[in-house]
N, CA, C and O atoms as a GROMACS GRO file, in nm:
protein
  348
    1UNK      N    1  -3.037   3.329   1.508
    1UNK     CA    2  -3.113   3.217   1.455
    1UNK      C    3  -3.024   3.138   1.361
    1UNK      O    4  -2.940   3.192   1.289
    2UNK      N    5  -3.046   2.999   1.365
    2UNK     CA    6  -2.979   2.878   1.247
    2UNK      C    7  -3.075   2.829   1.200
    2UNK      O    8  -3.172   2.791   1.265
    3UNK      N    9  -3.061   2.822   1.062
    3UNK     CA   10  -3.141   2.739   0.947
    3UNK      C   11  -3.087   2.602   0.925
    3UNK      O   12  -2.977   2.584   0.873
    4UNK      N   13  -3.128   2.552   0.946
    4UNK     CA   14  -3.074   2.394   0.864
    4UNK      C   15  -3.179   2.379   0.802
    4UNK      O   16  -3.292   2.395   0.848
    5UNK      N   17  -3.138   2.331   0.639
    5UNK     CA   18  -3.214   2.295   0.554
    5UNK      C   19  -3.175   2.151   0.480
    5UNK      O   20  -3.082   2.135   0.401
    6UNK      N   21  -3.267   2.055   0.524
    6UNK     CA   22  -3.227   1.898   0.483
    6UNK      C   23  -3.235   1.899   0.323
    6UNK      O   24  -3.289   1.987   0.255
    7UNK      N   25  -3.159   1.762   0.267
    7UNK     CA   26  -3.197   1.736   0.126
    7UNK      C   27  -3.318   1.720   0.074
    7UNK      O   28  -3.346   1.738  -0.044
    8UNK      N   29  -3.412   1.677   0.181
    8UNK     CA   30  -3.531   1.669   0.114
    8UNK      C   31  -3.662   1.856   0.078
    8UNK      O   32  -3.759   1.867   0.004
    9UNK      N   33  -3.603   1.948   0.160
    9UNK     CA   34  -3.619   2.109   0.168
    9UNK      C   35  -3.740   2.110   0.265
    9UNK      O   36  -3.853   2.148   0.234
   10UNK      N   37  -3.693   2.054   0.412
   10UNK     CA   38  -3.724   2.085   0.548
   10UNK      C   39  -3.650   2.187   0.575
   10UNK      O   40  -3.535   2.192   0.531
   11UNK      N   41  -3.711   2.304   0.666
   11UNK     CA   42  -3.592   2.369   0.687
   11UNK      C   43  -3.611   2.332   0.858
   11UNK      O   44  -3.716   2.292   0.908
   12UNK      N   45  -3.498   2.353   0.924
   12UNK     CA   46  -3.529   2.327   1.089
   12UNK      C   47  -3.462   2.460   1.129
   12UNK      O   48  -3.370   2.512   1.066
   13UNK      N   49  -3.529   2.516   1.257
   13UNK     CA   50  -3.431   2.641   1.314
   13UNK      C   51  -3.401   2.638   1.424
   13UNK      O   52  -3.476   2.556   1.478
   14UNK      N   53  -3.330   2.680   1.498
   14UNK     CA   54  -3.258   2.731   1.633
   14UNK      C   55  -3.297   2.850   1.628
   14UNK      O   56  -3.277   2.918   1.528
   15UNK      N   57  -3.366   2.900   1.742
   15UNK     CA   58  -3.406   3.048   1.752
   15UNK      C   59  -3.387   3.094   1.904
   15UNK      O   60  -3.474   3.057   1.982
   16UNK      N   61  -3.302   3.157   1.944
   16UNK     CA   62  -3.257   3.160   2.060
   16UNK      C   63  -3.353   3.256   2.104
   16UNK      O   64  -3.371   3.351   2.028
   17UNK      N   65  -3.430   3.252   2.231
   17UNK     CA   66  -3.537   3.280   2.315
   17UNK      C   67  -3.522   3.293   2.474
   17UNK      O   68  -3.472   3.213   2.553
   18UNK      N   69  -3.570   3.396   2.493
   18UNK     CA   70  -3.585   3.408   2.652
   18UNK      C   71  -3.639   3.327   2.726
   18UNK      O   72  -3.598   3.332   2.841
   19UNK      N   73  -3.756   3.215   2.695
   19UNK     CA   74  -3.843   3.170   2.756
   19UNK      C   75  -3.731   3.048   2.775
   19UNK      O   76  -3.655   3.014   2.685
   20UNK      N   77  -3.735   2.985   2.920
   20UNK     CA   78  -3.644   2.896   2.964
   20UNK      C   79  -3.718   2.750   2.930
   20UNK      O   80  -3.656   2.646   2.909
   21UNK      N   81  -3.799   2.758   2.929
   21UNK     CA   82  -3.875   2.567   2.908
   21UNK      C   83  -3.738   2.508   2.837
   21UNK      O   84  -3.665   2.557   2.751
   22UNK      N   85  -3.730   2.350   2.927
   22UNK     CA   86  -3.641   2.306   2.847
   22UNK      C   87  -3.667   2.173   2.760
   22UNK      O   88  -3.732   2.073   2.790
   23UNK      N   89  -3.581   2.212   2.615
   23UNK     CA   90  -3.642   2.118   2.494
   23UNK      C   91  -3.552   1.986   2.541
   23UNK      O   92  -3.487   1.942   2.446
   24UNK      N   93  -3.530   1.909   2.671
   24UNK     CA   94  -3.524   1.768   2.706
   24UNK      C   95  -3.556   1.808   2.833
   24UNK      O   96  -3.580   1.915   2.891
   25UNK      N   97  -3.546   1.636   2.872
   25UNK     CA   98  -3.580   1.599   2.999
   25UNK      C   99  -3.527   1.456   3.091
   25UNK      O  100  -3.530   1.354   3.023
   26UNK      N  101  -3.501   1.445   3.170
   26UNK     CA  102  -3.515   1.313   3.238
   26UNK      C  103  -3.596   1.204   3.211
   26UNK      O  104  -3.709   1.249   3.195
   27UNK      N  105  -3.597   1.072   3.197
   27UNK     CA  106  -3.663   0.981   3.172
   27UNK      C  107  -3.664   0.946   3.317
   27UNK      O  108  -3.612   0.999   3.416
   28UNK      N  109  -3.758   0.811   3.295
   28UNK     CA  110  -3.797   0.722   3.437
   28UNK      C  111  -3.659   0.686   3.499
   28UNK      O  112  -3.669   0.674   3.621
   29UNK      N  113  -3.501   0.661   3.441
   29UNK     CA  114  -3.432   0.570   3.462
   29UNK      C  115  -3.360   0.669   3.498
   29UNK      O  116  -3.292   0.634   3.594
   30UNK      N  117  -3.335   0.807   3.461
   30UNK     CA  118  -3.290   0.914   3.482
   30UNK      C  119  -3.180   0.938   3.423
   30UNK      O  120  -3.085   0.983   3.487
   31UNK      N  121  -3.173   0.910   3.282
   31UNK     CA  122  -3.146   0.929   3.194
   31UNK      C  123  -3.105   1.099   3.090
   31UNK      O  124  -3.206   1.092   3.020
   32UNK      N  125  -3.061   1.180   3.059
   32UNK     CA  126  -3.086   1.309   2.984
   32UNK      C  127  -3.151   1.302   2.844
   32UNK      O  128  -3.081   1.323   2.745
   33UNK      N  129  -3.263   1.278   2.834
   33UNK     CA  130  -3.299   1.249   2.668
   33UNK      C  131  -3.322   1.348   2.623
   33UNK      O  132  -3.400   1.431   2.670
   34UNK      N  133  -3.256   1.359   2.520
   34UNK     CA  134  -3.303   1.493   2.422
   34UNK      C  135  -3.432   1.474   2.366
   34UNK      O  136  -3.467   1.358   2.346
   35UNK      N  137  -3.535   1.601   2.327
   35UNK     CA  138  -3.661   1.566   2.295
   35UNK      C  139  -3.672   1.589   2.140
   35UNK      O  140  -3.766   1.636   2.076
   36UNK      N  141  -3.547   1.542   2.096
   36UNK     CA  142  -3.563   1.460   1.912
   36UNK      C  143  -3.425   1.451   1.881
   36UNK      O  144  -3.334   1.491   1.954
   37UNK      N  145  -3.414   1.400   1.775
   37UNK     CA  146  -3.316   1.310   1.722
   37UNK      C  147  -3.348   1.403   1.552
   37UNK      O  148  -3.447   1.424   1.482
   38UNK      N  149  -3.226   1.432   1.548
   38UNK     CA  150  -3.212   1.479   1.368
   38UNK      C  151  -3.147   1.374   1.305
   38UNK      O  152  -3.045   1.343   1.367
   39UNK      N  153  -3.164   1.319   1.222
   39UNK     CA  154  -3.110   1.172   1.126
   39UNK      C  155  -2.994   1.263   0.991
   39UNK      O  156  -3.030   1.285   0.875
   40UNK      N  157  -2.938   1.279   1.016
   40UNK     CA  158  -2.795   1.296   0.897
   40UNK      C  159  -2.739   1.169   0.828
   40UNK      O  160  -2.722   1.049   0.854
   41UNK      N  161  -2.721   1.253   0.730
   41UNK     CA  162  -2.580   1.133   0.619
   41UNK      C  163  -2.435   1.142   0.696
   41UNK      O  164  -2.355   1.048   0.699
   42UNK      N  165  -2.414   1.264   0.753
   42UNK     CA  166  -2.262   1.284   0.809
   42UNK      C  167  -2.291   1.376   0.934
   42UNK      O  168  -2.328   1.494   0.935
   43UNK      N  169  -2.264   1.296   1.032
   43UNK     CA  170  -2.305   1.391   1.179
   43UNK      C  171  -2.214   1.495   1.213
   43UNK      O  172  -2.235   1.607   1.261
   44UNK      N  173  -2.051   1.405   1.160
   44UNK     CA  174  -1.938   1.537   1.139
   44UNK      C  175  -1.993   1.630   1.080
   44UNK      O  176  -2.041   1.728   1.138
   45UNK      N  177  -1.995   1.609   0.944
   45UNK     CA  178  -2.007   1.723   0.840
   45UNK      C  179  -2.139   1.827   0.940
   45UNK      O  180  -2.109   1.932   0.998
   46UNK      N  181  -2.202   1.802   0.939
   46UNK     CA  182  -2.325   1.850   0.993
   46UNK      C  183  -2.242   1.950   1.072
   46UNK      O  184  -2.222   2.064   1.031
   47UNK      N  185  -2.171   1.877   1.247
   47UNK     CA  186  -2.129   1.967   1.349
   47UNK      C  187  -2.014   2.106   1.302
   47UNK      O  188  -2.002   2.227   1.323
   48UNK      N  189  -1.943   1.994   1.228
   48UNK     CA  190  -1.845   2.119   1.127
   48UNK      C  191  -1.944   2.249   1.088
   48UNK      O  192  -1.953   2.358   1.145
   49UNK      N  193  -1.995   2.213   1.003
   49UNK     CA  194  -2.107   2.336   0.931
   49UNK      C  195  -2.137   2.451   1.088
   49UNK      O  196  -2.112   2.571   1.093
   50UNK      N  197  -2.199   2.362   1.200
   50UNK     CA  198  -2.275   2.450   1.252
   50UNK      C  199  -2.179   2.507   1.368
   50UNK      O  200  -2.214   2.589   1.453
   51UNK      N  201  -2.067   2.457   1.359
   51UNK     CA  202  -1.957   2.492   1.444
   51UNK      C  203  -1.868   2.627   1.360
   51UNK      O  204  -1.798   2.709   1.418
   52UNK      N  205  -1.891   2.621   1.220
   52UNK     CA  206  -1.827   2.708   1.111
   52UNK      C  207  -1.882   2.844   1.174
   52UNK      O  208  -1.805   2.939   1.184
   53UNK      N  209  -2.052   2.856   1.227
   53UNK     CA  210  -2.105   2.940   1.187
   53UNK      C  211  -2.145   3.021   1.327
   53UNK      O  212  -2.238   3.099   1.345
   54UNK      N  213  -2.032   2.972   1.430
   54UNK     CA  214  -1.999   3.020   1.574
   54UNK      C  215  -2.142   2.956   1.629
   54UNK      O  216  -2.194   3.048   1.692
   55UNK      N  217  -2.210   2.866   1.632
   55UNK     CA  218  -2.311   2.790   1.705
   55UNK      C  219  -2.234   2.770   1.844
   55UNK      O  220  -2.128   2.708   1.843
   56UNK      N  221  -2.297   2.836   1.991
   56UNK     CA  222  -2.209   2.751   2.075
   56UNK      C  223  -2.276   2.605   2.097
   56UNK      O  224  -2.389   2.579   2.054
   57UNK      N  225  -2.204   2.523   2.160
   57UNK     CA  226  -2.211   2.369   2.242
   57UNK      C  227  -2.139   2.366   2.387
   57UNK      O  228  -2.030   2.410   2.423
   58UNK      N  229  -2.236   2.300   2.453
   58UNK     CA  230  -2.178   2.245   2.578
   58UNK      C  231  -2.075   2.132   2.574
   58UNK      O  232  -1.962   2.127   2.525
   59UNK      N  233  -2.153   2.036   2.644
   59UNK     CA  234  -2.108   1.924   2.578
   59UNK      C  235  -2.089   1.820   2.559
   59UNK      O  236  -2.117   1.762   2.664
   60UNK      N  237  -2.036   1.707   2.441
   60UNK     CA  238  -2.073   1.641   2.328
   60UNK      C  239  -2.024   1.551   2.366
   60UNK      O  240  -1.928   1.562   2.442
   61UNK      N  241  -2.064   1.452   2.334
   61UNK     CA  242  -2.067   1.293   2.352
   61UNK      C  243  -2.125   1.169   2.223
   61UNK      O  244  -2.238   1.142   2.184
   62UNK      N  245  -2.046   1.138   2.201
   62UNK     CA  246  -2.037   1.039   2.087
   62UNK      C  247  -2.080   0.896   2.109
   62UNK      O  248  -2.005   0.825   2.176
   63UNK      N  249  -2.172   0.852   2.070
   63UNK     CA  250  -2.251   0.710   2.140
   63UNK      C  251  -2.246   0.598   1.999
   63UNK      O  252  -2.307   0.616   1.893
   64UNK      N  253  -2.171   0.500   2.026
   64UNK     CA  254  -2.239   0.386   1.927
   64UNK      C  255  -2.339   0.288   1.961
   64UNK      O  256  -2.338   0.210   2.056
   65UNK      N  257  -2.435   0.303   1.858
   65UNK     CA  258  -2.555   0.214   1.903
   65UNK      C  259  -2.582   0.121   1.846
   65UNK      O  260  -2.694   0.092   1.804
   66UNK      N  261  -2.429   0.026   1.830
   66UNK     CA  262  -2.446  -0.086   1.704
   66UNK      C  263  -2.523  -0.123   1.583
   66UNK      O  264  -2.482  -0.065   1.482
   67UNK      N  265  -2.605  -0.189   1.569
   67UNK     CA  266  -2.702  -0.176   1.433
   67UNK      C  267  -2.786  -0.038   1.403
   67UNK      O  268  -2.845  -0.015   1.297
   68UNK      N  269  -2.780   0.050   1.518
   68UNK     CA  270  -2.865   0.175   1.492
   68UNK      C  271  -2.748   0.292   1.458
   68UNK      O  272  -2.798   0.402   1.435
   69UNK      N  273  -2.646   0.287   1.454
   69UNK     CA  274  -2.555   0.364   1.430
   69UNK      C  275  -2.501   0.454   1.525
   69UNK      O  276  -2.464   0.406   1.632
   70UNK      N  277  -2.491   0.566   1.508
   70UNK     CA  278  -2.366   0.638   1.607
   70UNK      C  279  -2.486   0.768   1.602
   70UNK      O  280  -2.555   0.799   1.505
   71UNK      N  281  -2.486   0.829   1.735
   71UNK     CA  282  -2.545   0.940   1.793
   71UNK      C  283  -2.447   1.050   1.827
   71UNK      O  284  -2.382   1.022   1.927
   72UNK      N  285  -2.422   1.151   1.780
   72UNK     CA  286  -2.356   1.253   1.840
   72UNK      C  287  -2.468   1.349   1.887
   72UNK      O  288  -2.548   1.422   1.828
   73UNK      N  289  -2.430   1.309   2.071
   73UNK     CA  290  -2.539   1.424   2.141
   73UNK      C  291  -2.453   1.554   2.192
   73UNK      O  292  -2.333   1.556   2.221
   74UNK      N  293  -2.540   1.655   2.193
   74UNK     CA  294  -2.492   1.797   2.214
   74UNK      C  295  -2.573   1.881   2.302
   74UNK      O  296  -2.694   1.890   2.281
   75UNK      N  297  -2.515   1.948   2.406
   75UNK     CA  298  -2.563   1.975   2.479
   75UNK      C  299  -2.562   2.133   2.482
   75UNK      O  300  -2.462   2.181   2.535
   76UNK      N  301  -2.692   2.254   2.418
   76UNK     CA  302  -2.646   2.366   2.384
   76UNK      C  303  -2.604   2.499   2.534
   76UNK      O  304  -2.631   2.480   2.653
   77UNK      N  305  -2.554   2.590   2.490
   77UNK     CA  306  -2.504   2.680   2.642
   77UNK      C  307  -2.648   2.675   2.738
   77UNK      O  308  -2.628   2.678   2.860
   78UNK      N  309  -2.738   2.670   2.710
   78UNK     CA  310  -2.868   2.613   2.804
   78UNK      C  311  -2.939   2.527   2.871
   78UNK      O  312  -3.037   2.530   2.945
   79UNK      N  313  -2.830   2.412   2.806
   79UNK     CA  314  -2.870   2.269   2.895
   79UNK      C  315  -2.938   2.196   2.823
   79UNK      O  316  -2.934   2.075   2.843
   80UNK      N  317  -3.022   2.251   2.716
   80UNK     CA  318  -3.095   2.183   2.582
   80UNK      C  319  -2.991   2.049   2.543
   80UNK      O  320  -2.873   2.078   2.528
   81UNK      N  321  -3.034   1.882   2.523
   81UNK     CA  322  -2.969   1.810   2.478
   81UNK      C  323  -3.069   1.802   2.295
   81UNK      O  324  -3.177   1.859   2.282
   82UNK      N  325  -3.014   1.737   2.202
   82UNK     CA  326  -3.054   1.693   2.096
   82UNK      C  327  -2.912   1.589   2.020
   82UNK      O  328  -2.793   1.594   2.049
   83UNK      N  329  -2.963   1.525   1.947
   83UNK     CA  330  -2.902   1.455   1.886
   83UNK      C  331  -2.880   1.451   1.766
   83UNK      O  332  -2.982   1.425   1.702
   84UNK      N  333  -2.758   1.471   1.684
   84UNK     CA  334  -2.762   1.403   1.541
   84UNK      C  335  -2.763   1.249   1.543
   84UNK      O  336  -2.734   1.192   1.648
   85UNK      N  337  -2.789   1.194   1.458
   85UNK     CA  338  -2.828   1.050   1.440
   85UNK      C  339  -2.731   1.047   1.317
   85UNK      O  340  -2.679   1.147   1.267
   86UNK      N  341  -2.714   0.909   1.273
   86UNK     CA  342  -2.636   0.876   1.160
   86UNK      C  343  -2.624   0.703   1.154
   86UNK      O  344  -2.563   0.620   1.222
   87UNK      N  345  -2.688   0.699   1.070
   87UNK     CA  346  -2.695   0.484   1.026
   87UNK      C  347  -2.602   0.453   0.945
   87UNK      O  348  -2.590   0.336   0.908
   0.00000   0.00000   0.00000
C-alpha cells in the first residue's frame, strides 16, 4: 500500500488488490482516460517521491495542455492510467 498525503491532510492510497476492475477506460473517441486526475504543485517532485519508494510504472507520458498546464500520465504494472496534473 502508498499513502499520499496532500497539504491540505487528504490522505489518498494505492492498495494493490486482486480484483481486476479497471480504474480507466476508453472514451467515445477512443481515447485511454484515466478515471481522475491528482492536481500537484510539482508533478516531478511527486513521481520522484513515489518512484523513491519502489512504486512500479508502466508507462509515462508527459502532455502540455497550454493554459491548463502539463499532465504527467502513468500507466501502473496493470494497465490502470491516472494523472498528476500541475498549473
Amino acid at each position: 500500500m502508498v499513502s499520499l498525503r496532500t497539504g491540505s491532510g487528504y490522505n489518498f492510497f494505492l492498495i494493490k488488490s486482486n480484483d481486476k476492475r479497471p480504474l480507466s477506460f476508453h472514451n467515445k473517441e477512443g481515447y485511454h482516460q484515466p478515471a481522475f486526475c491528482i492536481l500537484v504543485e510539482d508533478r516531478q517532485a511527486v513521481f520522484k517521491s513515489l518512484k523513491a519508494i519502489n512504486v512500479e510504472f508502466g508507462d509515462i507520458v508527459l502532455r502540455d495542455r497550454d493554459s491548463c498546464g502539463t499532465d504527467l500520465e502513468i500507466l501502473d504494472p496493470d494497465g490502470n492510467k491516472f494523472q498528476l496534473c500541475q498549473q
